[in-house]
C-alpha positions in Angstrom: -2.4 18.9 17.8 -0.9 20.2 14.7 -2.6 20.5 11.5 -1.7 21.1 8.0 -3.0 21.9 4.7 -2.1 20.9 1.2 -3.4 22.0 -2.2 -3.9 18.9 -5.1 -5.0 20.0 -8.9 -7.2 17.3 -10.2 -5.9 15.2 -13.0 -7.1 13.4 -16.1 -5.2 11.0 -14.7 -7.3 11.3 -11.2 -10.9 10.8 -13.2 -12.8 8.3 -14.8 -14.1 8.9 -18.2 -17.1 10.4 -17.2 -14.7 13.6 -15.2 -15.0 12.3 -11.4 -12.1 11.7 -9.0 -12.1 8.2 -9.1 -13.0 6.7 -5.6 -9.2 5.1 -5.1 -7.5 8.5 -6.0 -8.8 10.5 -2.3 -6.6 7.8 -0.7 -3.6 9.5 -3.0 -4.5 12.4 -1.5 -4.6 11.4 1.6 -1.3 10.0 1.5 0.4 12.4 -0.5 -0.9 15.0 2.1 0.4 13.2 5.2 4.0 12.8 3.3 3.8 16.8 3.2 2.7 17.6 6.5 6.2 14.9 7.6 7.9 16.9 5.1 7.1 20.2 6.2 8.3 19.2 10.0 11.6 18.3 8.7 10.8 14.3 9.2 12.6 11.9 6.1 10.8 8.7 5.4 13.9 7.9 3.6 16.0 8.8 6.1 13.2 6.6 8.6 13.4 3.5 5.9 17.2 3.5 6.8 16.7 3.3 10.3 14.3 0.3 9.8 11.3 2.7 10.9 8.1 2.9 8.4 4.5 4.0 8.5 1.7 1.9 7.6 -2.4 2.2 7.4 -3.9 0.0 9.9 -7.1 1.5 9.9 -9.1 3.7 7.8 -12.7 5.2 7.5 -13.3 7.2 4.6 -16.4 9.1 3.3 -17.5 10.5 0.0 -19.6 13.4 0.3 -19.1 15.3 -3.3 -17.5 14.4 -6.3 -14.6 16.0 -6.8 -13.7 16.9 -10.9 -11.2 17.4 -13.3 -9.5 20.4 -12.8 -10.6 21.0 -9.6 -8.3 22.6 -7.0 -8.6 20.7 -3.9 -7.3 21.7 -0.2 -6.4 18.4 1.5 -6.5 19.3 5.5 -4.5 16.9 8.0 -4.5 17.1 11.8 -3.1 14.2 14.3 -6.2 14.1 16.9 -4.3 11.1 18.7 -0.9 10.0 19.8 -0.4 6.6 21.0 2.9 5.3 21.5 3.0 3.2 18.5 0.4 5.0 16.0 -1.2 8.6 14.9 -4.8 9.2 14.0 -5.7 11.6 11.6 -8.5 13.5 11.0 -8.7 14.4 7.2 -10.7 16.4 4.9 -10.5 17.3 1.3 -12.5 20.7 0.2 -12.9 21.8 -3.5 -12.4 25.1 -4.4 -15.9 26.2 -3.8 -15.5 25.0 0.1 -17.6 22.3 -0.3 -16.4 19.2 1.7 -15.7 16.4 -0.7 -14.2 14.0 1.0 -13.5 12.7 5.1 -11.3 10.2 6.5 -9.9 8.8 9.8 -6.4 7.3 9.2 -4.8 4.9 12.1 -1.6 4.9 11.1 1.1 2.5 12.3 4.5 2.7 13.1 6.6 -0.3 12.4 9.8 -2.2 12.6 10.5 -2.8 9.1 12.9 -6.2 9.6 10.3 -7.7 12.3 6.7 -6.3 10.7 5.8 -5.4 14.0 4.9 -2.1 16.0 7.3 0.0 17.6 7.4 3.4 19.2 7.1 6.6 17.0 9.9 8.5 16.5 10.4 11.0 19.6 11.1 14.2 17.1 7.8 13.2 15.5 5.7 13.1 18.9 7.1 16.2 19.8 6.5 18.1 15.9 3.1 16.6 16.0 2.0 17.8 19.8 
């Protein structure tokens, strides 16, 4: 399965007042680094959201391991471990730039009819970038 890396600067904006990402922020980064690795495969989720096609978290196990701070350069690593005909699950880490292992997370993510709000098969040209 593929896998992908992304690097995230830590913001003020990311931090409470104390310097720490704040615990709702790694979910950002999750995100943000699953909309590159689409991006970097060539895969629109506008052009999806005009098809009636979106991407939705059904499932997700995260774990904090060391606080990320502010200014901190983190490495946000994605990799598909499953493909099922209607979801992905992805394995993903965040590392600081000391390579210490911040953050984990499994992401189930669903792919859905966006007029019914139910599941539907995943793009072919996305099981085939992601394989």
């Amino acid at each position: 399965m593929k896998e992908f890396n992304w690097n995230a600067r830590v913001y003020y904006e990311d931090t409470d007042a104390g310097g720490v990402v704040y615990h709702a922020r790694y979910l950002a980064f999750f995100e943000r680094a699953r909309t590159e690795m689409l991006r970097q495969v060539n895969i629109s989720q506008q052009k999806l959201l005009q098809e009636g096609i979106a991407f939705v978290v059904k499932k997700l196990d995260i774990s904090y391991l060391f606080p990320a701070r502010l200014d901190d350069m983190l490495t946000i690593n994605s990799k598909a471990v499953q493909i099922r005909k209607a979801s992905i699950i992805f394995k993903q880490t965040i590392y600081n730039q000391n390579k210490q292992l911040v953050s984990s997370a499994d992401v189930v993510i669903a792919c859905v009819d966006i007029t019914k709000m139910k599941p539907c098969g995943l793009p072919k040209l996305l099981v085939l970038e992601f394989i």
